[in-house]
C-alpha positions in Angstrom: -14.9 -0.8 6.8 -18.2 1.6 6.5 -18.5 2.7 3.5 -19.2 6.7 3.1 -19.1 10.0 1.0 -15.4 10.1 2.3 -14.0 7.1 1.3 -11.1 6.1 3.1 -9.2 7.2 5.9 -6.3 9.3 5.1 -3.6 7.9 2.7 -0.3 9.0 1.3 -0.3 10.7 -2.5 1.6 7.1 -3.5 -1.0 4.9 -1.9 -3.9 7.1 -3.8 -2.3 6.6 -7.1 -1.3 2.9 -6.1 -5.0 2.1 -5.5 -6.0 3.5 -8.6 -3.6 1.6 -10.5 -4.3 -1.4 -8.7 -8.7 -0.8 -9.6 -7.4 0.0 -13.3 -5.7 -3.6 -14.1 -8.6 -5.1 -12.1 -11.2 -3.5 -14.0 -8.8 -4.6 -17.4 -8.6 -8.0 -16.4 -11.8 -9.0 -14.9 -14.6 -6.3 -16.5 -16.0 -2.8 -15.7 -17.0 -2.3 -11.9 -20.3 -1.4 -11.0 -19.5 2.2 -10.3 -22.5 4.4 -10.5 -22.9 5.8 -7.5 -18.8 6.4 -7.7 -18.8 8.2 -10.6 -21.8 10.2 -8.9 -19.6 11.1 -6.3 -16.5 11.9 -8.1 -18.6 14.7 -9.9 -19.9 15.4 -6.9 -16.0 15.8 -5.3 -15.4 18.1 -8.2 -11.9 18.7 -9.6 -9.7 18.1 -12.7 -10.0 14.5 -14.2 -7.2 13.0 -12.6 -8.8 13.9 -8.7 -11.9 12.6 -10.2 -10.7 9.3 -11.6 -8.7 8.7 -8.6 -12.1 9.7 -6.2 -13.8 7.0 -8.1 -11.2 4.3 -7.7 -10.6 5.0 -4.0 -14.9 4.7 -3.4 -14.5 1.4 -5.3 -11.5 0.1 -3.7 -12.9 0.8 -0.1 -16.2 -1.0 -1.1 -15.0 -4.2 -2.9 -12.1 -4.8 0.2 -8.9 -3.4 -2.0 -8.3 -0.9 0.7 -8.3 -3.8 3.4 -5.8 -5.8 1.5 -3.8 -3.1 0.4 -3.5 -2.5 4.8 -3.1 -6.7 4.8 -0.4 -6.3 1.6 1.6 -3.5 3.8 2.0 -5.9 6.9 3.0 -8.5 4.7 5.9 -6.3 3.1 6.5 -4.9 6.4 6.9 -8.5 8.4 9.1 -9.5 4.6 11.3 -6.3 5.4 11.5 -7.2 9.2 12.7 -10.8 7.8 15.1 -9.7 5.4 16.4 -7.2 8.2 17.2 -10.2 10.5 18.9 -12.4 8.0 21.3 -9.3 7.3 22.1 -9.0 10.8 22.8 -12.8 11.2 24.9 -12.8 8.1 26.7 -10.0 9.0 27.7 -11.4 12.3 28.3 -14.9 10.3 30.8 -12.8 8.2 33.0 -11.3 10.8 32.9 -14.9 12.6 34.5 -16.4 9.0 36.7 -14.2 8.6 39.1 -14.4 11.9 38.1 -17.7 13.0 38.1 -18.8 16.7 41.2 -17.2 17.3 43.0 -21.0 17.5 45.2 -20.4 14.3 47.2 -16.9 12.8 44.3 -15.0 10.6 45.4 -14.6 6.9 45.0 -11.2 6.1 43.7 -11.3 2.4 41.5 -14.1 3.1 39.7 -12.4 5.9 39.5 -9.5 3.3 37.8 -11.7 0.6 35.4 -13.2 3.1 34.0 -9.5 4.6 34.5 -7.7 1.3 34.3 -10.2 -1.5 30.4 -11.1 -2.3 30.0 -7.5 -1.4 32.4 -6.4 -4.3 30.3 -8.7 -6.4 27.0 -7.5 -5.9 28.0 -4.3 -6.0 29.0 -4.6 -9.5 26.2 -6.6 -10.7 23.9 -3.7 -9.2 25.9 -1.1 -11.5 25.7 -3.1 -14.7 22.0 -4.0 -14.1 21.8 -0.3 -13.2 22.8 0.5 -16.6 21.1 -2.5 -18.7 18.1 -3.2 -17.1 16.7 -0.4 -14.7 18.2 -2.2 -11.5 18.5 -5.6 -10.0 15.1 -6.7 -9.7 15.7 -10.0 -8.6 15.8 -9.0 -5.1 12.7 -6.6 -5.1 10.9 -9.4 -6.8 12.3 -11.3 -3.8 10.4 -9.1 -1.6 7.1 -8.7 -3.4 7.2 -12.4 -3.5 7.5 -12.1 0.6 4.9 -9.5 0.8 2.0 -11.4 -1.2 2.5 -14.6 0.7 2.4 -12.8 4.2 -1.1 -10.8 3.1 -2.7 -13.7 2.1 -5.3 -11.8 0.7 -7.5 -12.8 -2.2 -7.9 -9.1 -3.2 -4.4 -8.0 -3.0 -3.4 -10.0 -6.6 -3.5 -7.0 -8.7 -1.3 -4.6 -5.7 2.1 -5.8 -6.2 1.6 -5.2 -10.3 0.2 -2.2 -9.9 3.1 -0.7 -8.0 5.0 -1.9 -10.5 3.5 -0.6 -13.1 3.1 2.7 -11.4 6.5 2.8 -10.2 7.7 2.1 -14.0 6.1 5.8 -15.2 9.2 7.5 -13.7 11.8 4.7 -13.7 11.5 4.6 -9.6 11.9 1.0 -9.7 15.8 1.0 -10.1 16.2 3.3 -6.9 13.2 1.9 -4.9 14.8 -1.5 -5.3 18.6 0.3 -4.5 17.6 1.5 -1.5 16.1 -2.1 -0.8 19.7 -3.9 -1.5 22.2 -1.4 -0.8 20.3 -0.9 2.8 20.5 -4.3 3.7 23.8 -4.9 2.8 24.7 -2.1 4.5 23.0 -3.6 7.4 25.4 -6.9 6.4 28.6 -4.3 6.7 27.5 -3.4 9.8 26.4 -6.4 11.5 30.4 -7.9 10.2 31.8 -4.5 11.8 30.5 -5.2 15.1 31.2 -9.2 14.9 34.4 -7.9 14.1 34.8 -5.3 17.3 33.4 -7.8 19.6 36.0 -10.7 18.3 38.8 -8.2 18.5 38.2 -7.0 21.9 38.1 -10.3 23.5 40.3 -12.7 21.4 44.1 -12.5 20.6 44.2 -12.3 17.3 47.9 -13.3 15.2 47.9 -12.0 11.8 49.8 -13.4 8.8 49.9 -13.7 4.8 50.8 -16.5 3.1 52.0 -17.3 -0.7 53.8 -19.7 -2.8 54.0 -17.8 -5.9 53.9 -14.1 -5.4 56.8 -12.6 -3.5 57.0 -10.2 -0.6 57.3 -7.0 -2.8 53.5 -8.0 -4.3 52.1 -8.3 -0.8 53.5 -5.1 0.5 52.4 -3.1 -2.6 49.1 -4.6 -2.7 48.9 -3.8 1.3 49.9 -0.1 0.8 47.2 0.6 -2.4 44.5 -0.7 -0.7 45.7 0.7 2.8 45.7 4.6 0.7 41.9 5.1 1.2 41.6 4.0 4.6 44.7 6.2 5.6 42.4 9.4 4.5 40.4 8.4 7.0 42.6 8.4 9.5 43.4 4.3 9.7 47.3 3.7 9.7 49.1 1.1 7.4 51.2 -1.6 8.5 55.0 -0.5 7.9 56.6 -2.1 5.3 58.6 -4.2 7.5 55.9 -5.2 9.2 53.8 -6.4 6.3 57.2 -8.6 5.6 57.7 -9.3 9.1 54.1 -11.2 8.6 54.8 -13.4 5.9 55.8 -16.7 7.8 54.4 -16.1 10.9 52.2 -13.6 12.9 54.4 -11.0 15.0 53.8 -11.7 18.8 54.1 -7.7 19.0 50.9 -6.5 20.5 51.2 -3.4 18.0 51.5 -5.5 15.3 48.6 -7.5 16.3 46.7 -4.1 16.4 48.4 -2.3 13.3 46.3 -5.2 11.0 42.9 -5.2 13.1 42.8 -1.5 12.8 44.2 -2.1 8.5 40.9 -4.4 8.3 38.9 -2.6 10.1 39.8 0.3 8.0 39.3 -1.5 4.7 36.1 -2.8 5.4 34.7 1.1 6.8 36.3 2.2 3.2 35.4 0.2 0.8 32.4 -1.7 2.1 30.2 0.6 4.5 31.2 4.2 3.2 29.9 3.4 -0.7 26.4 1.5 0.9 25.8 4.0 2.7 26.3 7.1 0.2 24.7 4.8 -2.7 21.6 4.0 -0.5 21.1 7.5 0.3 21.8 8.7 -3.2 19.1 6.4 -4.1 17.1 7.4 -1.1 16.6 10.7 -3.2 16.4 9.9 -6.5 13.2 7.7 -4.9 11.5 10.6 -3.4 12.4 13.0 -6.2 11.0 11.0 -8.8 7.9 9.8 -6.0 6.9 13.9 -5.8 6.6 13.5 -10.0 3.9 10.3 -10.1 1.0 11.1 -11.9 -1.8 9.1 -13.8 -1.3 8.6 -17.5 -4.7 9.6 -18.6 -3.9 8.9 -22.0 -4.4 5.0 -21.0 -7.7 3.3 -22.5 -9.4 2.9 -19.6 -8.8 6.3 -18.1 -9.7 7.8 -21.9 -12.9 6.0 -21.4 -13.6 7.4 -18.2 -13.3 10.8 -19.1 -16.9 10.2 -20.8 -18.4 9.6 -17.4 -16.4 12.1 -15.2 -16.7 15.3 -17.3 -19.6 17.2 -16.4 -19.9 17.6 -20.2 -20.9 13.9 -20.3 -22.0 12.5 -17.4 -24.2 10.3 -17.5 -27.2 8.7 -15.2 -27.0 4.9 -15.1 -24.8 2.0 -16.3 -25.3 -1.5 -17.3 -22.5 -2.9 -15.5 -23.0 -6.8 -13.9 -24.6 -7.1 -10.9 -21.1 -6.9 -8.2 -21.1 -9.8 -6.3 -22.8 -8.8 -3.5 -24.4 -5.4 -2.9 -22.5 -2.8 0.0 -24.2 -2.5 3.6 -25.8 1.0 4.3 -23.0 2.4 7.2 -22.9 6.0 7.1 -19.6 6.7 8.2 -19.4 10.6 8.9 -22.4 11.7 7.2 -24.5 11.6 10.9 -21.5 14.7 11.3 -22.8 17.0 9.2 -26.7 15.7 8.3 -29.9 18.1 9.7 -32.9 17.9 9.4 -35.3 15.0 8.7 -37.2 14.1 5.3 -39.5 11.1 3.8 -39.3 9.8 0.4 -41.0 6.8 -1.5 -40.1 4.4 -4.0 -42.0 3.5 -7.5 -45.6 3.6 -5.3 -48.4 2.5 -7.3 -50.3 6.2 -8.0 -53.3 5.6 -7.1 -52.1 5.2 -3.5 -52.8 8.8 -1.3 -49.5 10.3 -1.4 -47.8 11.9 1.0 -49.3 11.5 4.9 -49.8 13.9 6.8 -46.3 15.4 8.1 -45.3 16.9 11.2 -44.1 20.1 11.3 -39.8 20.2 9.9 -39.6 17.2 8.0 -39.9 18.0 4.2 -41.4 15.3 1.8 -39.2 14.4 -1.2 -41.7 12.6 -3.5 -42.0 9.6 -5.2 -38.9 7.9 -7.5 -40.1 6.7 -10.4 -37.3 7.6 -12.5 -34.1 7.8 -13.2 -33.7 11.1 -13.6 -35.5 11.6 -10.0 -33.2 8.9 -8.5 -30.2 11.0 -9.6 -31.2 14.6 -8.7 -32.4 13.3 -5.1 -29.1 11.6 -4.5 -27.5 15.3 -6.0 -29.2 16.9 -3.1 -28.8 14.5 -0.6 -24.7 14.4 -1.1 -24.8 18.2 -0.7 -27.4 18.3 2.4 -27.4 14.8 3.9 -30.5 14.8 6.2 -30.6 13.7 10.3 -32.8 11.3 9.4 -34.7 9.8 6.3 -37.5 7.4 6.1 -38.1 5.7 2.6 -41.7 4.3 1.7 -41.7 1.1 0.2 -44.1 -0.8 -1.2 -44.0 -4.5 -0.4 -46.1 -6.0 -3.2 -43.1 -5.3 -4.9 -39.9 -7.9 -5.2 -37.1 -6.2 -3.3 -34.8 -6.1 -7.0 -31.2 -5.9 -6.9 -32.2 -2.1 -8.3 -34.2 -1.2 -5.3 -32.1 -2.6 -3.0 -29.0 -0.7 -4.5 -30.8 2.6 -4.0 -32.1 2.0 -0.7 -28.1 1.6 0.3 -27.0 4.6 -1.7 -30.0 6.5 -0.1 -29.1 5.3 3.1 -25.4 6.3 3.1 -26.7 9.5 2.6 -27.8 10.1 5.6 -27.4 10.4 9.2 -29.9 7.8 10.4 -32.4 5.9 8.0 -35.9 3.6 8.7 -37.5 1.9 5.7 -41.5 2.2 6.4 -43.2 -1.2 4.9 -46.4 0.3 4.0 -49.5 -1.7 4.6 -51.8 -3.0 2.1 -54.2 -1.4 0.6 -58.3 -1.8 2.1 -59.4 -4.9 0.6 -56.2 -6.6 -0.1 -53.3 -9.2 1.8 -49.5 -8.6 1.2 -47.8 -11.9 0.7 -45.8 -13.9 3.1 -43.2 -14.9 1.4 -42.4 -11.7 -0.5 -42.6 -10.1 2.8 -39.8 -12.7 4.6 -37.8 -11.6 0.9 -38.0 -7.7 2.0 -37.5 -8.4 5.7 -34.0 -10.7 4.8 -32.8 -8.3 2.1 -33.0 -5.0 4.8 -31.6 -6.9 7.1 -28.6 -8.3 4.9 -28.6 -4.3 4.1 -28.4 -3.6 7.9 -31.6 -1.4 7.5 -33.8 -1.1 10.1 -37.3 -1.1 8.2 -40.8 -0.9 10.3 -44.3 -1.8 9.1 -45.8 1.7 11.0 -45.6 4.7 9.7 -42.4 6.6 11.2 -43.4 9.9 11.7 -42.7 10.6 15.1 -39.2 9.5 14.4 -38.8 12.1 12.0 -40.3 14.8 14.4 -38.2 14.1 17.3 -35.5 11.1 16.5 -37.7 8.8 19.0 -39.9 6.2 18.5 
């Protein structure tokens, strides 16, 4: 992905802060980033601290892949979702298949009840104890991140599923992120069982019975009646009393009968299984994007405390003495070319007794030599604010193309709308060296530069050679 003065392509408030997390533990775990030019640009950006921090982290997250793996992590959570979706639906249907059977023998009322309703009972209580002791049942969001890493299999994305984590954590959105997770898939379960269960009933003759050794008729019609009182405020009858003791040795041939305990099931498993999903997932549905519209950075962290030195106009500095990165960005432009005019030459660390500058046509503006620091950071000022059409930077190849140079060639270039890198001749009297030459010609090209050994100035003038 081209790397530019905007960094990334539009992204949701969460991803922004996710990214910045994620660049955070990274930079905590494996060293400062070499991040001069994106602290350059985050002053540049302007802002309070926290824009600028997370400017900085999206530039650096763009350029060393994170961006592309956090795209690579979301298909991989999306294709885990997708997989968790499906075995719902197949255990749903599994469900309502247990609980009445083939249709062969009488269906036993309470034990068709415990099979649709039982594990859900279960888990719902687990989720409201772990609710209370530990912020949620993480088990199955860890399930999930688990499902999401391996799917992205992306070398970058090992510091993503912490960081959301971690991110998440600041206002306790775990617990309802991971809600919404369980309770809508077992709603999805519920579901899937209420339509195994339709389908079954509409085409099978299901007899219905209860059976006991123990208990007596009294406990079964009681126990019938309490757990038939919320489904009866939704409009699902009750089987009569002499019904429900009618059913006790064997199922009534009656076709009302029959349909007087599908519709007391059917009822039971809308009240007590789909309704309380359905209002808990959406209850945690808000309480996730209620507490998602609060996230902000904790700038009171040590590495963000540090940064504050950098980012503050008060104390920016002009260089770093980070490690080289492990390899140096390409010069793509992205949308500066958009808004760029004009054309202008600049030259790097030229030896001065070298006649300085040519002759220039008419419109393009000469820039100086770099020598400095302090040059290097005021031209790259200027060029952020007024990116030129075009730019052609004199080198001088007596001089090894350093990681330095290089690094400011790049920068220079992705600063403006086209760029050619003039190889200047050798002085009268003297030979440029092969081999150094082949080491400049290699390093533009690994910087996809085009460079030239003649001067450029009709380039400049008109944008043709």
């Amino acid at each position: 992905m081209p790397l530019s003065n905007s960094p990334v392509s539009p992204l949701s408030p969460l991803q922004r802060l996710w990214l910045t997390e994620a660049v955070r533990l990274r930079e905590e775990q494996a060293g400062p980033l070499e991040d001069r030019e994106a602290n350059r640009l985050a002053v540049a950006e302007g802002g309070d601290l926290r824009s600028r921090i997370e400017h900085r982290a999206l530039w650096l997250a763009q350029r060393d892949g994170m961006l592309a793996a956090l795209h690579h992590w979301q298909q991989g959570a999306r294709l885990a979702l997708g997989l968790l979706l499906v075995l719902a639906l197949l255990s749903g249907a599994g469900l309502g298949l247990a609980a009445l059977g083939d249709g062969q023998r009488p269906v036993n009322v309470f034990w068709a009840l415990g099979s649709l309703l039982g594990l859900h009972l279960l888990m719902l209580l687990g989720w409201g104890a772990s609710l209370l002791l530990a912020g949620g049942n993480a088990s199955l969001g860890r399930l999930w991140l688990w499902l999401s890493e391996k799917l992205a299999r992306d070398a970058q994305a090992a510091q993503l599923a912490p960081a959301l984590l971690v991110l998440l954590q600041r206002q306790r959105l775990s617990r309802w992120a991971i809600g919404v997770l369980a309770h809508g898939l077992w709603l999805l379960v519920l579901l899937s069982a209420l339509g195994s269960l339709l389908a079954l009933l509409a085409t099978r003759r299901y007899g219905f019975v209860w059976e006991t050794t123990l208990l007596g008729s009294d406990t079964f019609v009681t126990l019938t009646q309490t757990l038939g009182a919320l489904p009866q405020l939704l409009g699902f009858a009750t089987p009569s009393v002499e019904l429900i003791r009618a059913s006790g040795a064997d199922a009534v041939a009656e076709e009302g009968a029959r349909q007087a305990w599908a519709i007391w099931l059917l009822g039971l498993l809308l009240a007590y299984g789909i309704i309380p999903r359905a209002v808990l997932a959406g209850f945690c549905a808000w309480r996730w994007h209620r507490g998602r519209a609060l996230l902000q950075l904790d700038l009171e962290l040590p590495s963000y405390r540090l940064l504050r030195e950098r980012l503050q106009p008060s104390s920016e500095r002009l260089g770093v003495t980070d490690a080289a990165p492990p390899q140096l960005a390409t010069s793509e432009v992205g949308s500066v070319a958009a808004q760029s005019e004009g054309a202008l030459l600049v030259a790097i660390e030229l030896d001065p007794q070298r006649p300085w500058p040519p002759a220039l046509p008419k419109g393009v503006a000469n820039a100086g030599v770099i020598d400095s620091r302090e040059q290097r950071q005021h031209l790259l000022d200027q060029l952020s604010r007024f990116p030129p059409a075009r730019l052609a930077i004199a080198c001088d190849p007596r001089r090894s193309p350093d990681r330095g140079t290089l690094a400011l060639l790049a920068e220079l270039a992705r600063n403006a709308g086209q760029t050619r890198v003039w190889l200047l001749a050798a002085e009268p009297g003297e030979a440029l060296d092969s081999q150094r030459l082949e080491d400049w010609h290699a390093a533009l090209d690994g910087l996809q530069l085009d460079w030239r050994h003649g001067a450029p100035l009709q380039w400049l003038e008109s944008g043709h050679e």
